[in-house]
C-alpha positions in Angstrom: 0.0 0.0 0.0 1.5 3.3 -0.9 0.8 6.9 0.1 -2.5 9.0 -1.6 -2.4 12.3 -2.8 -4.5 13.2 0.5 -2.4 11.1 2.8 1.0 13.2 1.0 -0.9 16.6 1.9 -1.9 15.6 5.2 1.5 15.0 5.7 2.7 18.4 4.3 0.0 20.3 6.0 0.2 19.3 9.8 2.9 21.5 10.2 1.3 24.7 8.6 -2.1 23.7 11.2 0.6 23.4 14.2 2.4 26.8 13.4 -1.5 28.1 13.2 -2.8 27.0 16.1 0.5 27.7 17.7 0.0 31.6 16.5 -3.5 31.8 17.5 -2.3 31.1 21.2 0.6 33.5 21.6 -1.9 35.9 20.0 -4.4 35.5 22.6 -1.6 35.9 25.2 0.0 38.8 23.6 -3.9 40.2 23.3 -4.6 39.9 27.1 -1.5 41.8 28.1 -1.9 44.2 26.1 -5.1 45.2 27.0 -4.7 44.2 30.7 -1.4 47.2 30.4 -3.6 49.4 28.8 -6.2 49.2 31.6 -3.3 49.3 34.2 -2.5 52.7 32.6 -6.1 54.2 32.2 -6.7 53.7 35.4 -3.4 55.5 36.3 -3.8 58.3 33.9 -7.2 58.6 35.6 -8.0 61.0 38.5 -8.6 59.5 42.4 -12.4 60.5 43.0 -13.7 60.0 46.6 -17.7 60.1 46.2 -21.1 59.3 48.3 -22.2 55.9 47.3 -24.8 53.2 48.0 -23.7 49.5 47.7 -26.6 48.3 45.5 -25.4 44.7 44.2 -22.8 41.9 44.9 -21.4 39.6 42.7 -19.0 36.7 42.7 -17.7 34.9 39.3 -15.5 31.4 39.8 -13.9 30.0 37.4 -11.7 26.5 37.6 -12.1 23.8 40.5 -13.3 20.4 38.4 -10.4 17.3 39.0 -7.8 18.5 40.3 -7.4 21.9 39.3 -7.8 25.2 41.9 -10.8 27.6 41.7 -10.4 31.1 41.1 -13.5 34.0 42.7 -13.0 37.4 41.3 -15.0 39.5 43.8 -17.5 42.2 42.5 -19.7 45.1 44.0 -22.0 47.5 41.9 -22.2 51.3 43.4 -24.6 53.8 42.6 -23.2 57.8 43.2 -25.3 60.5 44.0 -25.8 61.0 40.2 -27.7 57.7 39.8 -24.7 56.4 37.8 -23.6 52.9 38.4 -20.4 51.4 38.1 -19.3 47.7 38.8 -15.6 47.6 40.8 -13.3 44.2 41.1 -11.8 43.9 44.7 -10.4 41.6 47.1 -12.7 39.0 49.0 -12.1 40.4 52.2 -13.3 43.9 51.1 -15.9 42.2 50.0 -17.0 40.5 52.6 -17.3 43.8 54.4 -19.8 45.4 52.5 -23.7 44.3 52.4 -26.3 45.7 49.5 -27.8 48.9 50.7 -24.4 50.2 53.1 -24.1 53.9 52.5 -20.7 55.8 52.3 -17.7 57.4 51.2 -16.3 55.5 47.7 -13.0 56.2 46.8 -11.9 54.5 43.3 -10.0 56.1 40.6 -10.7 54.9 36.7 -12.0 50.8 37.4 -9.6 50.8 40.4 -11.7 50.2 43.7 -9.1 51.8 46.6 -11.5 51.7 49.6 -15.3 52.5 51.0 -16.1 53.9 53.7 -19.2 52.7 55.5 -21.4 56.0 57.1 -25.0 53.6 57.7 -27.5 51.5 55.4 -30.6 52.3 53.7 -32.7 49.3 55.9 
């Protein structure tokens, strides 16, 4: 039995699909930091505002933790300012823990950085 045109092009073309997929990956990669650097600097470039606030929703996403592998939470609280603007802010868990929906206070963030609240009461 000898090689087939199709079996010769297979042959020939796993390569090219390896170097593709390959790419496609270290785009990806290269794709993420970038845009995770660009964020980084926003928020830098962006001013430190310190604002009244109410704590209106919380929010947890988890990602990982079937077999054998670890989970991850990323930790997330929705404010509403004064204005009636809303903005979702990514902190730590134990930040998070410390806040409940309706706590009133003093938000400090700058850009999508959360740096602290400030708890003055609750709406309940």
């Amino acid at each position: 039995m000898g090689f087939s045109p199709f079996d010769d092009f297979m042959f020939n073309a796993m390569p090219i699909f390896g170097f593709v997929i390959f790419a496609i990956v270290i785009g990806g990669f290269i794709f993420v930091i970038v845009k995770g650097i660009g964020q980084w600097s926003s928020n830098n470039g962006s001013p430190r505002l310190t604002v009244s606030a109410q704590v209106k929703t919380k929010r947890t996403n988890t990602r990982g933790g079937s077999g054998d592998s670890s989970a991850h939470t990323s930790y997330y609280v929705t404010f509403q300012v004064e204005s009636g603007d809303r903005m979702e802010l990514k902190m730590s868990g134990k930040e998070y823990g410390m806040l409940a929906d309706g706590d009133l206070g003093i938000l400090t963030f700058q850009g999508t950085r959360y740096l602290g609240f400030e708890r003055k009461g609750t709406t309940d």
